[in-house]
N, C-alpha and C positions, 0 to 999 in steps of 0.2 A: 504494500500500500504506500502508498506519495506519502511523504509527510510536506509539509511547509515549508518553502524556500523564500528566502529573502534576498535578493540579488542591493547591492551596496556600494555608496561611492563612482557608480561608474557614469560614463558617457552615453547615454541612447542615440544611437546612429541606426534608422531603417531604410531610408527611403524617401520617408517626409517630418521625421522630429531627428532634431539634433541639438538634444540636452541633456544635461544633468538628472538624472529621473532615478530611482529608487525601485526596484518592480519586485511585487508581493506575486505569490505562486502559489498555487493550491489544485490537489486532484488533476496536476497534468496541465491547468491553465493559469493563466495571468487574471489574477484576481485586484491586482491596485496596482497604479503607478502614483507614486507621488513625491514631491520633493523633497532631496535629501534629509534623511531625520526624518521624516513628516509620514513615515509608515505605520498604519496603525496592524497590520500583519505580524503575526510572533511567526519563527520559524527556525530553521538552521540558515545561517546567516551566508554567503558568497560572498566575496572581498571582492568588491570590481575597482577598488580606490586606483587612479590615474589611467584607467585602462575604457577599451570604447565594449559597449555591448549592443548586440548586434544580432540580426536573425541568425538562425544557426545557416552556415555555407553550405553549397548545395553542387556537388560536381555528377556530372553528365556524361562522362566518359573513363571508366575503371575497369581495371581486368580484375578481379576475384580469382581467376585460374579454377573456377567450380562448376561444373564436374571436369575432370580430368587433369589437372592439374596443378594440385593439393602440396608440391614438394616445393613451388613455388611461391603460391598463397592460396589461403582460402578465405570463408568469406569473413570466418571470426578475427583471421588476423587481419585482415582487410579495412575492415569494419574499424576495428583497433586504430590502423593510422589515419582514417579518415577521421577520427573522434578528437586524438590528440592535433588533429589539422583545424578541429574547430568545424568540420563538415555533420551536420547532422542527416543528411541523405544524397544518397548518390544512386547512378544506373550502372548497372552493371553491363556488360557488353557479351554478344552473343558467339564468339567464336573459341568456343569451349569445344571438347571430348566426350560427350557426341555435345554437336552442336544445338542451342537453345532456342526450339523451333517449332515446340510445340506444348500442348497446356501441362501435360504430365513434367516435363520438365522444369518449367518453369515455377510448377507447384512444389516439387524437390527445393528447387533453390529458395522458393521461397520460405519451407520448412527449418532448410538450415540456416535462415538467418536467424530466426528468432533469436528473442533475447540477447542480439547483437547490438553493440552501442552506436550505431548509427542506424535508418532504415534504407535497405537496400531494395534496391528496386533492379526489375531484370528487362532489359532491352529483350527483343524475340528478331532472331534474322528476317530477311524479305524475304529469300528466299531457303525452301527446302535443303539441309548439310549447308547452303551458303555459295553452293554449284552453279548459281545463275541459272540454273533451267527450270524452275517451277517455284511459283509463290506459295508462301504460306498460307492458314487460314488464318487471315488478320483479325478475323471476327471473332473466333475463338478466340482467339489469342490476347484481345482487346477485352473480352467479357472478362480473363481474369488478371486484368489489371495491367497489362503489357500496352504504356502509350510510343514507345519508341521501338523504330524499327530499322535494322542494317545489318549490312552482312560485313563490317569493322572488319578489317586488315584484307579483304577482299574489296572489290566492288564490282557493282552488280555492270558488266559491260553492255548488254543489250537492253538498246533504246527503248524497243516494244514490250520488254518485259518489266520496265521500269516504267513505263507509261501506264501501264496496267496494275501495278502496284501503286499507281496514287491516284487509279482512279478505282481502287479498291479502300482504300482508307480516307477515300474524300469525305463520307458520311461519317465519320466515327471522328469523335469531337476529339480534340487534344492529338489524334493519332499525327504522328511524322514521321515523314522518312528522312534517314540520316545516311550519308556515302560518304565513307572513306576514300574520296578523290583523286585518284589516281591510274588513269588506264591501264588495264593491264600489260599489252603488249607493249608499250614503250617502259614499262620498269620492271618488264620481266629480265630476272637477274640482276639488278640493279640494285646497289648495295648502301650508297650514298649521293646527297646531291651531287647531280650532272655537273662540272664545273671545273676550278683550275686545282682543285684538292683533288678529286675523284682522278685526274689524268695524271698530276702527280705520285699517287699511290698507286697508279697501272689498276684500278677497280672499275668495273661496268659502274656506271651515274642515274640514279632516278631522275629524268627531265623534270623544269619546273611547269613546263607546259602541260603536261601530261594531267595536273590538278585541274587545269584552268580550261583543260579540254571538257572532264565530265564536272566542273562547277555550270560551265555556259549551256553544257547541253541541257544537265537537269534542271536549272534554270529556266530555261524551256520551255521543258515538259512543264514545272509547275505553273509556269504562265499559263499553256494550252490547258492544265485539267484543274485550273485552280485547284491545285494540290499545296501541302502546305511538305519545305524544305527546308533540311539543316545542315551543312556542311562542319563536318567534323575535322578537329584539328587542323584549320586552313592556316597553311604555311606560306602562300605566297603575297606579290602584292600582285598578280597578274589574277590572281581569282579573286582578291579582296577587290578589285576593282569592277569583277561581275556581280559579286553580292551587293555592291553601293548601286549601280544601275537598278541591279531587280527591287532594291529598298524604296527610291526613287520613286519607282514605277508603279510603288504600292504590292508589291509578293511579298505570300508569305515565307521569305528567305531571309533563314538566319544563320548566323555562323559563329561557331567558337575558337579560341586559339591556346593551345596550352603555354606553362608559362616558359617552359625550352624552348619554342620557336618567338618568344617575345626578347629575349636574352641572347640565346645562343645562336653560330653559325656553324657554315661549314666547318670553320677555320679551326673551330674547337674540337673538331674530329679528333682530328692526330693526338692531341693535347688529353682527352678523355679516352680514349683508345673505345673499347668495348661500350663502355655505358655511355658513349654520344651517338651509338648507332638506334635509330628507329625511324618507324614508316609512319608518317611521307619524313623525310631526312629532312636533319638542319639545312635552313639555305643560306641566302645571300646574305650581307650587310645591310642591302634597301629593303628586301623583303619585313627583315626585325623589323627595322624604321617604319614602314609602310602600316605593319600588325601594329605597333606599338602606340603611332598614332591613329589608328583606328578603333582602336580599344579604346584611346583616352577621350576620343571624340565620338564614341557611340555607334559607331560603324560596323565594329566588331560586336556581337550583345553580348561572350559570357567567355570567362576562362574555366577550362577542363582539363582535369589534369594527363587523362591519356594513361593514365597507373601504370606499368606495364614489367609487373616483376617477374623477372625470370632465374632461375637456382643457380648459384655461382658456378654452377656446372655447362651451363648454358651459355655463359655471359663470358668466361673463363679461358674462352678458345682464340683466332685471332676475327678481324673484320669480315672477314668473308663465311664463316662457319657460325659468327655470335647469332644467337637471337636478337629480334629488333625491340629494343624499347625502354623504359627509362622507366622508376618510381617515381611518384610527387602527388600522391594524396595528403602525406603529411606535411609538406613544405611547401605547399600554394600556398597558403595565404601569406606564410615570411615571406615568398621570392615576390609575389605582387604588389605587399606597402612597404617592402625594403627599395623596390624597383620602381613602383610608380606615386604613392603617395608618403613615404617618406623624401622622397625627394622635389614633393610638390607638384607632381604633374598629372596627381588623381586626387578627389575629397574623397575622406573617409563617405560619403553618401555615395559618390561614384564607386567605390572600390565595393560595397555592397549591394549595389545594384547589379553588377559584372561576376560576383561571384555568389550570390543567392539568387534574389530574387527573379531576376532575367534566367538562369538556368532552369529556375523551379518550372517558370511560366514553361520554358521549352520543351521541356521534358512530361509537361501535364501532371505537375506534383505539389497537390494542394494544399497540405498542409505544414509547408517549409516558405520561406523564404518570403516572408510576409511580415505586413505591420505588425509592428511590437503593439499590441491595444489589449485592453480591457476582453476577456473572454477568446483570446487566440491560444493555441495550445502553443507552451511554450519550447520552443526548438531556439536554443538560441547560444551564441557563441562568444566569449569575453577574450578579447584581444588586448593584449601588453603589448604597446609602441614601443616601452621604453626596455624591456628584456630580449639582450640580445643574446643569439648562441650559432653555433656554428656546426654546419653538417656530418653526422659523421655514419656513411653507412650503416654498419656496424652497432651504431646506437638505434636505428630506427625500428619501430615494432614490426616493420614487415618482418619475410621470412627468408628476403630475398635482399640483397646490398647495393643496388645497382643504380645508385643515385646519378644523376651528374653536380650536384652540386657539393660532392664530397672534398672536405676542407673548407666551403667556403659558409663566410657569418652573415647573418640579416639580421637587420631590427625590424624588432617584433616577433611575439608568437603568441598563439596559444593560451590563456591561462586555463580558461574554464570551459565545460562543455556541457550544455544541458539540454538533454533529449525526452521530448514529452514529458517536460516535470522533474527529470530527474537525473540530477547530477552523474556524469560518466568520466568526465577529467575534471579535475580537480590539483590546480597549481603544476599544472603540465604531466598531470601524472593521471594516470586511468585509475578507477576509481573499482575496486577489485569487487 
């Protein structure tokens, strides 16, 4: 049973207040706000003194590794670094062992979440194993809960089969489709971006065109079926530049950017060895530029972290044998107000709209990333500006090491975590 929380001292940052505010908590909800001191709510107390509080964060793009790939993460350790990240929900992505594609499975994973300190939620592929040749039933799939749909680290190549999957989920409210942008036969075997690193290492290169190929076409298609579209982990400025068109134009296209392609380049290849490899690959210097000011001007709607742990056994070998992909459920929120609003070029109101509430809305996930008010269930995340630390694989609770930001410090993180009511971290530590 809930007992009573008293949240303290802190900053309310959601959206549309940003003040001083005191929030009383009961039974799972926000039962008072009021100015500091001025709570008439008894409880067990949260220390939020100099620190901002804030909906709980809400990432859209995470590998779980559940089913089939349990040595890497699952969903409890998963769950774990999304908690100590300050994330109180996230989607899980569908290119698992056997692939997540229909109700029975989906009801698995969503079995094994329970009682995990964040709520997971489970993306459902487009199509049948993720083969491109046969859609799923989104219907189904939708009745149990399933608003997001893609076949992540694949993408769906044909035009007509994709045209037919959004004009299968055009009645069904909140549903999207999401493509990991990248055609296939231009980055088949392709190991890093296309460019003047990939020819110096003698490696086959992911073209940047290749994104900007299927962002413009499904772009498209969403115009012709008034389907609604989300581009996932857009890495260039040549696709960022189709999603500002389709914005424009009134489509419903939105796009996310993790926070490694907002940061990092090619150039950091060589520099990270293994843990700077993943798909679609770091690119250019104007590309960051490009994402980075799109982010901070709205262009961009949401940062994702893209999660993508793999068992040092995976990661461990050289460029051409690694697995692709990097962790960062736990260290979003540091790398983005170390990156954009500790350095002034994001409000803490913008930095919460980019990683809550805008993802919630994408994702069709109701009860996260909303006004801090009277009667909201409380999902909500207390962020320390002034506590800095510094990355260390090795320390993070995933199961897997394979950060890129290993060795380096951010201000900010973390203090506290509270999901539906109930305390999960507590002073950066999880709450056993």
């Amino acid at each position: 049973m809930n007992t009573n929380l008293v949240i303290t001292g802190g900053r309310l940052v959601d959206g549309t207040t940003d003040k001083h505010l005191d929030i009383g908590i009961a039974d799972g909800r926000i039962v008072e706000l009021a100015q500091p001191g001025e709570l008439a709510l008894q409880g067990e107390v949260i220390d939020a003194d100099g620190a901002y509080v804030m909906p709980g964060l809400v990432d859209i793009q995470v590998h779980f590794r559940t089913p089939g790939g349990e040595e890497s993460e699952d969903i409890q350790s998963g769950a774990q670094g999304a908690a100590l990240g300050g994330v109180t929900a996230c989607v899980m992505m569908p290119n698992t062992v056997p692939t997540i594609d229909n109700v029975a499975i989906v009801e698995d994973v969503r079995a094994l979440s329970l009682g995990a300190p964040c709520d997971v939620h489970s993306s459902a592929a487009i199509t049948v194993n993720r083969e491109g040749e046969r859609l799923v039933n989104f219907k189904e799939l939708y009745g149990v809960g399933v608003r997001v749909f893609t076949d992540d680290g694949w993408v769906v190549d044909s035009e007509a089969l994709m045209r037919q999957a959004f004009l299968d989920i055009r009645d069904l409210p909140d549903a999207v489709l999401s493509q990991h942008a990248e055609e296939s036969q231009m980055v088949e075997g392709g190991l890093i971006n296309e460019g003047v690193v990939s020819r110096r290492l003698g490696l086959k290169g992911r073209p940047r065109e290749a994104e900007a190929l299927i962002v413009k076409r499904d772009i498209d298609l969403a115009r012709e079926t008034n389907g609604r579209y989300h581009v996932l982990h857009m890495s260039t400025l040549m696709a960022l530049e189709h999603v500002i068109a389709a914005k424009l134009e009134g489509l419903r296209v939105t796009a996310e950017v993790t926070p490694q392609h907002l940061v990092l380049t090619e150039d950091d290849v060589e520099r990270l060895g293994t843990s700077g490899k993943m798909n679609p690959p770091l690119r250019l210097l104007e590309d960051v530029e490009a994402l980075r000011a799109g982010l901070i001007c709205g262009d961009v709607d949401a940062v994702a972290t893209d999660h993508a742990p793999h068992h040092p056994e995976l990661k461990g070998t050289s460029l051409v044998t690694a697995a692709p992909g990097m962790l960062g459920v736990e260290t979003m929120a540091s790398v983005i107000w170390s990156e954009f609003v500790e350095t002034g070029l994001m409000s803490p109101t913008d930095f919460v709209k980019r990683l809550s509430s805008n993802p919630a809305k994408i994702a069709g996930i109701k009860d996260h990333g909303n006004q801090v008010k009277v009667g909201s269930i409380a999902n909500l995340a207390v962020f320390d500006p002034t506590q800095s630390w510094t990355v260390r694989g090795a320390d993070l609770v995933s199961k897997s090491i394979n950060t890129p930001w290993e060795g380096r410090s951010f201000a900010g993180r973390i203090r506290h975590t509270v999901l539906a009511g109930r305390p999960v971290v507590i002073d950066s530590s999880l709450v056993s």
